[in-house]
C-alpha positions in Angstrom: -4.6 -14.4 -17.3 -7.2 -14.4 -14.6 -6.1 -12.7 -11.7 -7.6 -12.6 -7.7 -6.9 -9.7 -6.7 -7.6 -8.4 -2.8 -8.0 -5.3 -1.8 -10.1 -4.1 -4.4 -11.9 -1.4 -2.0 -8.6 0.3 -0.9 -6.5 3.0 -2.2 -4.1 0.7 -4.1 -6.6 -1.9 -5.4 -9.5 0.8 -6.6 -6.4 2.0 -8.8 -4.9 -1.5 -10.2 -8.3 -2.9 -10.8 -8.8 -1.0 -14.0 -5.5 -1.4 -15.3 -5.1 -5.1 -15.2 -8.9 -5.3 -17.1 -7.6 -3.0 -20.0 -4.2 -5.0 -20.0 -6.6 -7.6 -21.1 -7.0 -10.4 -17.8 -9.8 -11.6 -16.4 -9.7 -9.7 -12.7 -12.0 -11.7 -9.7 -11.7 -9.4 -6.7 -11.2 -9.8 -3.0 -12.8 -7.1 0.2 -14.1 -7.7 3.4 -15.3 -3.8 3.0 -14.4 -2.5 5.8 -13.6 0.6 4.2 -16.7 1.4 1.4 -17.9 4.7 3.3 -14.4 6.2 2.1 -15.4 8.0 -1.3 -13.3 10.8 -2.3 -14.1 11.9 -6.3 -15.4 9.4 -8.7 -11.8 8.1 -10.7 -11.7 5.0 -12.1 -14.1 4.0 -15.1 -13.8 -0.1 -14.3 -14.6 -2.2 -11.5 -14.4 -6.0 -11.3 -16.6 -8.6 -9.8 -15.6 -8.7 -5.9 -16.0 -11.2 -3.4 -16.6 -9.8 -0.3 -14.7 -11.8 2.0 -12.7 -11.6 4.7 -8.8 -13.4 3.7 -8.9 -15.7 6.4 -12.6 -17.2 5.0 -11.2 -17.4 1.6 -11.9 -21.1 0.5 -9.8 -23.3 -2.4 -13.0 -23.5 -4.3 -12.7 -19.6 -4.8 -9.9 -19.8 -6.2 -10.5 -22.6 -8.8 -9.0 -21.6 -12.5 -7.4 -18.5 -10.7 -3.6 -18.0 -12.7 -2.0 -15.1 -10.1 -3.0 -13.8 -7.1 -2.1 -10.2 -6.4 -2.3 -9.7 -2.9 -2.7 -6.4 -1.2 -6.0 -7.0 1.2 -3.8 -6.6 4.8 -4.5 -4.1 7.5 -2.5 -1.2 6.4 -0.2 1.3 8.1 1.9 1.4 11.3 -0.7 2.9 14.0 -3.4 0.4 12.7 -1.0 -2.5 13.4 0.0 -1.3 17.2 -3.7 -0.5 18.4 -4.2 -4.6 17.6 -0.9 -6.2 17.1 -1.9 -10.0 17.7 -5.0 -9.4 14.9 -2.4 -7.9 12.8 -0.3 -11.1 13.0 -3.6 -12.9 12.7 -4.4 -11.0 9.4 -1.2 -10.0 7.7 0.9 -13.0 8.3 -0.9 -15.9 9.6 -4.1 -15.1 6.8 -1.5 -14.2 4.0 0.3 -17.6 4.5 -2.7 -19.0 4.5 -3.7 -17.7 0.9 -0.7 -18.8 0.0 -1.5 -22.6 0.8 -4.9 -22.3 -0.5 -3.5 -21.1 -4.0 -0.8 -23.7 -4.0 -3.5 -26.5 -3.4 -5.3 -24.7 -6.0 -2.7 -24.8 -8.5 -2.1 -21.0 -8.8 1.2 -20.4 -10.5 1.9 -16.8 -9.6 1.6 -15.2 -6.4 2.5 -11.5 -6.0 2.5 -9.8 -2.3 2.6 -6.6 -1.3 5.4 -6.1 0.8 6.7 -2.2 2.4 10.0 -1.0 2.5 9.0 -0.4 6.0 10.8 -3.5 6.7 14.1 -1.6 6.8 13.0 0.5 9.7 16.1 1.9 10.7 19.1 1.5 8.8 22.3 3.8 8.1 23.6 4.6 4.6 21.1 3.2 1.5 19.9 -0.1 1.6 19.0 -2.6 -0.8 17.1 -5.9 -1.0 20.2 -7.6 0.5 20.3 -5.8 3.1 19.2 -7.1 6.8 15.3 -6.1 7.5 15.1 -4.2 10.7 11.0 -4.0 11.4 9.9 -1.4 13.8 6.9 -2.0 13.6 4.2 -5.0 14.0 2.9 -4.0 10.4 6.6 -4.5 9.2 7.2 -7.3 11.3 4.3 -9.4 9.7 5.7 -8.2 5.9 9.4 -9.9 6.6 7.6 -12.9 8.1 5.4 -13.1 5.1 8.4 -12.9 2.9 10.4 -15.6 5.0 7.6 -18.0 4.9 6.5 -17.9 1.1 9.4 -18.0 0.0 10.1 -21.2 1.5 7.1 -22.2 -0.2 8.7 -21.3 -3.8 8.6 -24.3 -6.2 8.5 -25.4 -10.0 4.7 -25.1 -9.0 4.8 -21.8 -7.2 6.2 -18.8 -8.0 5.8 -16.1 -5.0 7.8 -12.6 -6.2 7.5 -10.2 -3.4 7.0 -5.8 -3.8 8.6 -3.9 -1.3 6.7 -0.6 -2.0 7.7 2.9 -1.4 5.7 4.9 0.9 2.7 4.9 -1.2 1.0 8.6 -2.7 -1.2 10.3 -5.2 -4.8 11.0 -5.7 -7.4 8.0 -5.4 -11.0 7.1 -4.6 -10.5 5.2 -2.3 -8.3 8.4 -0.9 -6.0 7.5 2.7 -5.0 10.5 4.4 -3.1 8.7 6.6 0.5 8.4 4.5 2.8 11.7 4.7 2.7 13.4 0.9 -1.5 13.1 1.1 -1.5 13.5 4.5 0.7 17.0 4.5 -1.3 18.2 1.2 -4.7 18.0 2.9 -3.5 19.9 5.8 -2.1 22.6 3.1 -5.5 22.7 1.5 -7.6 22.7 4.5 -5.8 24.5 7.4 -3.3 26.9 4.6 -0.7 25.5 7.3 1.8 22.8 7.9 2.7 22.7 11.5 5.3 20.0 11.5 5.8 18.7 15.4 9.7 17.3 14.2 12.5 19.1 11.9 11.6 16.6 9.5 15.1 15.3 9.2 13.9 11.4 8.8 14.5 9.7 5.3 11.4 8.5 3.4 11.4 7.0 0.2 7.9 7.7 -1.9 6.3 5.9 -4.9 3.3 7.3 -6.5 0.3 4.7 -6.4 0.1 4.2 -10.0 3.5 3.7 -10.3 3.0 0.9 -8.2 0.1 -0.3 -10.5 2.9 0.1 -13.5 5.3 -2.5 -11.2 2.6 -5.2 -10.6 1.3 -5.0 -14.1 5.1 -5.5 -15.2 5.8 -8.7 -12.8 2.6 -10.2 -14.5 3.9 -10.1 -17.9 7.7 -10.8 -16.8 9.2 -14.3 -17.4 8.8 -16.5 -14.8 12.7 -16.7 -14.0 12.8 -12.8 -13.6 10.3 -12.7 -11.1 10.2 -16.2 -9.3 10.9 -15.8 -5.5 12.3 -12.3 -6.3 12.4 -9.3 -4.0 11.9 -6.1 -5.6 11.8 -3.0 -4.1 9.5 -0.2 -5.6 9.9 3.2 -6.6 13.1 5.3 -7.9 16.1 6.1 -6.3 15.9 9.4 -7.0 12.8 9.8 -5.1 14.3 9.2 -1.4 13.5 12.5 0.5 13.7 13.7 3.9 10.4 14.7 5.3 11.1 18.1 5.5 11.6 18.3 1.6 8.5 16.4 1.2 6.6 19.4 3.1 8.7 21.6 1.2 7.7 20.2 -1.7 3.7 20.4 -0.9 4.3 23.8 0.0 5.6 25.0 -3.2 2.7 23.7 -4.6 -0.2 24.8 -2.3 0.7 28.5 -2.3 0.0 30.4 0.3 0.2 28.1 2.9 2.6 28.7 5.9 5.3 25.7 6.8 6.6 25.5 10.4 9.0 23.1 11.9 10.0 21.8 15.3 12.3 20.4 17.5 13.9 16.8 16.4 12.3 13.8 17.9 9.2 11.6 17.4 9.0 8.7 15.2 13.0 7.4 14.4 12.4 5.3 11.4 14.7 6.8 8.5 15.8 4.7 5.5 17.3 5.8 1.8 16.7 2.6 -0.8 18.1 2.0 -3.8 15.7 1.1 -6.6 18.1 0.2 -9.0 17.5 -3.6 -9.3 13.6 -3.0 -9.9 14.5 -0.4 -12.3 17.4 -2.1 -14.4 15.8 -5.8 -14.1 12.3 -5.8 -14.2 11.1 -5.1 -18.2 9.2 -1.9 -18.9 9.0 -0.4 -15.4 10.4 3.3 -14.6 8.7 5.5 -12.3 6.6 7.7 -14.4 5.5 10.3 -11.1 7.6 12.2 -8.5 6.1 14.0 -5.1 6.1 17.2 -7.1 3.4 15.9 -9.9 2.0 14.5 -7.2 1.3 17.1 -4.7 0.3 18.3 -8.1 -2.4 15.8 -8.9 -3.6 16.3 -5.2 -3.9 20.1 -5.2 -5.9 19.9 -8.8 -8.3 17.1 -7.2 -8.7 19.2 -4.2 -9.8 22.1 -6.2 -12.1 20.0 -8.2 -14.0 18.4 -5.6 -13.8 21.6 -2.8 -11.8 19.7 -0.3 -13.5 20.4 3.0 -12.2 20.0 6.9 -14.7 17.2 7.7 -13.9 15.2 5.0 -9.6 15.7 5.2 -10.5 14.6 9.2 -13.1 12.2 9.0 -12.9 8.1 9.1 -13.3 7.6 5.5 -9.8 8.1 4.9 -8.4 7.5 7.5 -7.7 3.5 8.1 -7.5 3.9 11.9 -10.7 5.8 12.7 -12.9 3.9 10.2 -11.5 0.8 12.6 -12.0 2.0 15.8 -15.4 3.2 14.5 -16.3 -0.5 13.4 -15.2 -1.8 16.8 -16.5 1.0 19.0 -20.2 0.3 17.3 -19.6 -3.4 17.4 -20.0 -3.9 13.6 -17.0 -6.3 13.5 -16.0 -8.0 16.6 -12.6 -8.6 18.2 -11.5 -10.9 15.7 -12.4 -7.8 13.1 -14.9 -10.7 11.7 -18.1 -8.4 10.7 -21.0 -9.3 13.5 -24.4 -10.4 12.6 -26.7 -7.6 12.8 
């Protein structure tokens, strides 16, 4: 299958890359770059050819003989999405309906997006993909319009499946320091300390990045009736965890380091999903990671590479700085199109 993939540059793509080129398809890839000073350790041992391309320049002839598009090249996480809201609907909805256009006109049969169970916001009890989407946010916002509008797109020609991912962890190149698990362990690693601000009483469900990898790879080689204009939600039941276990959890593995918590308050999303259809439907996926092996993973990487302060702090991991930076030195302009030097 030959597969456009976006994203290629960030901490999910770097990973999936490899893995759809040793499950045998023919990978074109998809980056604007804004992120290539980001670096951590050097992980992944294939890298396909990339366009690099902003979405929203992407043109039908790029996508000529093109079977699925996997697409995952949106601006990521919450604070990123409030510090530009109306270029986050620009980006994330109005350029991934776009793509979505482009590949029907194209003739591409399969299109997988890259949803976030961040579209349940706040909900009581454990939700499921029935359940009513309750975005906080304008990042999660833009992911239930997405879903609304492609899958009024669905035809006999056109089969969009959408992946309502976990919150995201686990070691990558393309490292982001900016989701809790990674974000907690680098402060273990680099301070010996994890002063949490709220008594960490929210409910987060986690998914480890390869696992992800696993689910995409596994909607690609589904049937088409098991995966056509289906919402799937990513990750394992088992894995829903208030925050404070998930600090608990890093602690246990970075020993030594001291754990503090505060008053309640702060950010009031908290949602437990139930992974059950993704798990019971979808052939050949299971979760094969938990935040345990994963704070794992990230304490052995750590060691490896001698973790330092600057690097846990600094804009190459961190999607919002690296932003700001681009703006604040007018490398990209207010439209986050890169300027002409």
């Amino acid at each position: 299958m030959k597969i456009l993939l976006t994203g290629t540059e960030g901490y999910l793509g770097c990973l999936l890359a490899p893995e759809l080129l040793r499950d045998g398809h023919d990978v074109l890839g998809v980056d604007t770059g804004f992120y290539k000073a980001g670096w951590l350790y050097n992980g992944v041992d294939a890298t396909p050819r990339t366009l690099g391309k902003d979405i929203r320049q992407l043109t039908v002839d790029d996508l000529a003989g093109i079977d699925a598009i996997v697409h995952m090249a949106e601006l990521s996480n919450d604070p990123l999405g409030q510090l530009a809201p109306t270029i986050t609907y620009e980006i994330n909805h109005s350029g991934s309906v776009r793509l979505a256009e482009l590949a029907r006109r194209a003739g591409v049969g399969r299109f997988v997006y890259m949803s976030s169970c961040s579209v349940y916001g706040v909900a009581d009890g454990e939700v499921d993909e029935t359940s009513p989407v309750n975005p906080q946010t304008a990042y999660a916002e833009c992911k239930t319009l997405v879903e609304r509008d492609l899958s009024a797109m669905a035809s006999d020609d056109f089969s969009p499946t959408f992946m309502r991912n976990a919150t995201a962890f686990g070691a990558s190149p393309r490292m982001r320091f900016d989701i809790v698990l990674n974000n907690l362990s680098g402060l273990a690693w680099t301070e010996k300390r994890i002063a949490m601000v709220s008594d960490g009483s929210p409910w987060r469900p986690l998914v480890h990045a390869l696992d992800i990898a696993k689910a995409i790879r596994c909607v690609l080689a589904a049937p088409r009736e098991l995966v056509h204009a289906e919402v799937y939600n990513v990750g394992a039941t088992e894995q829903n965890y208030r925050v404070r276990e998930i600090a608990e959890i890093v602690g246990a593995q970075f020993r030594g380091c001291e754990l503090t918590f505060g008053s309640s308050g702060g950010d009031n999303r908290s949602y437990r999903v139930s992974f059950e259809k993704i798990n019971n439907k979808l052939p050949g996926f299971c979760c094969d990671w938990d935040a345990r092996l994963g704070a794992h993973q990230l304490y052995q990487v750590f060691h490896s590479i001698d973790l330092d302060s600057a690097t846990f702090t600094g804009r190459g991991h961190t999607r919002l700085l690296q932003l700001q930076h681009l703006i604040n030195t007018g490398q990209v302009d207010d439209s986050l199109f890169w300027s002409r030097p």
